[in-house]
Backbone as CSV, one residue per row, in Angstrom:
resi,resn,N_x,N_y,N_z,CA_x,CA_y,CA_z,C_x,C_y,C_z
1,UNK,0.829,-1.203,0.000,0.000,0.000,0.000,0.867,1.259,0.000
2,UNK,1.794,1.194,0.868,2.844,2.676,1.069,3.582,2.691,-0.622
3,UNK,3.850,1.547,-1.206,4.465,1.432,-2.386,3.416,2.086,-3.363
4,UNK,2.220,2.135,-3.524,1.615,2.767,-4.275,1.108,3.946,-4.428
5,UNK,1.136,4.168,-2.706,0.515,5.749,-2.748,2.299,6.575,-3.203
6,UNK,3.255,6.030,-2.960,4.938,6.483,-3.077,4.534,7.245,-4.503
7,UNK,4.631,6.596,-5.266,3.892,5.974,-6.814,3.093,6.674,-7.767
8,UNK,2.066,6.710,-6.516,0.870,7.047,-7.116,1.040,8.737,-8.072
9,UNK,1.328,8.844,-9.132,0.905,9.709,-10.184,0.120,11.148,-9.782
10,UNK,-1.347,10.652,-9.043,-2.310,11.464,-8.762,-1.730,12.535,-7.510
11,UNK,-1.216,12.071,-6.781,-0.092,12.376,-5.385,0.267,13.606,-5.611
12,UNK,1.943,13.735,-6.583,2.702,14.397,-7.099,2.197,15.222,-7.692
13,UNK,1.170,15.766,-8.140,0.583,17.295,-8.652,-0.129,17.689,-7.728
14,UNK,-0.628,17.480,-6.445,-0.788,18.333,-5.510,0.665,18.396,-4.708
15,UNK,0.891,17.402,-4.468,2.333,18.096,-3.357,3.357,18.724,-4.218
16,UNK,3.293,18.772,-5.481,4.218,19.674,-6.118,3.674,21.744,-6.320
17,UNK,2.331,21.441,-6.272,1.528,23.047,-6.187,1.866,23.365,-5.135
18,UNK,1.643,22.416,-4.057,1.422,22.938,-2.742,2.917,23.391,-2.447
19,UNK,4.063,22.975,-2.970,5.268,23.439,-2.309,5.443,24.661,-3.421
20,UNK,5.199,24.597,-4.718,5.069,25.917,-5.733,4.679,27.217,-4.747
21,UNK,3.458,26.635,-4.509,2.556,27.944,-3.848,3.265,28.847,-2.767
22,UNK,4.232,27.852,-1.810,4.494,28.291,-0.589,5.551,28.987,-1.052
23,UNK,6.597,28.670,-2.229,7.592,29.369,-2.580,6.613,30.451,-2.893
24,UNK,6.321,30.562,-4.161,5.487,31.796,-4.716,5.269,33.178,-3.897
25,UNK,4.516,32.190,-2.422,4.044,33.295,-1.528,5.356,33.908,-0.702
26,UNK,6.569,32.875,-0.645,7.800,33.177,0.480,7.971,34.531,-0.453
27,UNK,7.967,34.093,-1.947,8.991,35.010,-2.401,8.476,36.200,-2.687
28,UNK,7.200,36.144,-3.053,5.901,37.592,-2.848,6.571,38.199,-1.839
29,UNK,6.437,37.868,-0.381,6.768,38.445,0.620,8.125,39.190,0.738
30,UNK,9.052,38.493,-0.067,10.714,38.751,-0.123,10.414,40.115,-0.817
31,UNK,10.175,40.184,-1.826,9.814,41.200,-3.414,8.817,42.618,-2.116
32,UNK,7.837,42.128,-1.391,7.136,43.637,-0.645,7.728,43.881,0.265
33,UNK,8.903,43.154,0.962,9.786,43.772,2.195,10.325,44.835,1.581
34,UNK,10.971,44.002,0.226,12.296,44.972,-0.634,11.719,46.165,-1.093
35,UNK,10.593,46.136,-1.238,10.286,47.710,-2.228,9.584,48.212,-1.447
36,UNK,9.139,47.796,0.120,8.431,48.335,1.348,10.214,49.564,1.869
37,UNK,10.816,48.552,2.024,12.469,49.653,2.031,12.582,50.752,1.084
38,UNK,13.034,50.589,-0.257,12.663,50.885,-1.418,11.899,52.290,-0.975
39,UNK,10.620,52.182,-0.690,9.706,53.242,-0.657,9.954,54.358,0.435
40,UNK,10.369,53.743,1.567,10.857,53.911,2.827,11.917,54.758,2.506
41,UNK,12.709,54.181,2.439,14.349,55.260,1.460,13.977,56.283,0.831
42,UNK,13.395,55.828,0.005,12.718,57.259,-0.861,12.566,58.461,-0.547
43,UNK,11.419,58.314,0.351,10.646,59.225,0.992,11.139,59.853,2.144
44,UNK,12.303,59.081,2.608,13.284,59.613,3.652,14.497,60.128,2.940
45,UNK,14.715,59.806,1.671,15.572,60.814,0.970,15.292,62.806,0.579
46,UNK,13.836,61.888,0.335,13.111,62.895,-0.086,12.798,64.584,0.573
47,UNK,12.466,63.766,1.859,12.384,64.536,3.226,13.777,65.302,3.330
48,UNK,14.338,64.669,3.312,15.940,64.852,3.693,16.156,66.226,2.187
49,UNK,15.610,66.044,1.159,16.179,67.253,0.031,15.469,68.391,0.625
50,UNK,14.046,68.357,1.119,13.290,69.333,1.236,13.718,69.787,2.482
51,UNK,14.201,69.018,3.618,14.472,69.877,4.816,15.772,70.538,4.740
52,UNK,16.871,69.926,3.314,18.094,70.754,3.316,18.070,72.466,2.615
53,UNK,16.851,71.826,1.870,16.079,72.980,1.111,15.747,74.273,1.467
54,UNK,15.166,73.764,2.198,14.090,75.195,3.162,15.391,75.524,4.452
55,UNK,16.567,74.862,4.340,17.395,75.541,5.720,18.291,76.440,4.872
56,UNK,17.979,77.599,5.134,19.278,78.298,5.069,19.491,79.696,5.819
């Protein structure tokens, strides 16, 4: 029985999505940290031109 479900055809396209998916989502998450920084930087650069701006 363990030899067939090993085997079994039908098996291997869900446990292959299911580990797809979890990458997919790890790496979603990797990709909105990076451009969550990204945006973050920005806008703290940004800040940073306008407050050198207005000092004088």
């Amino acid at each position: 029985m363990t030899k067939i479900q090993e085997t079994d055809p039908i098996l291997f396209p869900s446990e292959a999505n299911e580990n797809k998916g979890e990458k997919k989502r790890a790496g979603q998450g990797i990709v909105l940290v990076i451009a969550a920084i990204g945006i973050m930087a920005f806008v703290i650069y940004m800040t940073m031109i306008v407050f050198a701006t207005t000092q004088s």
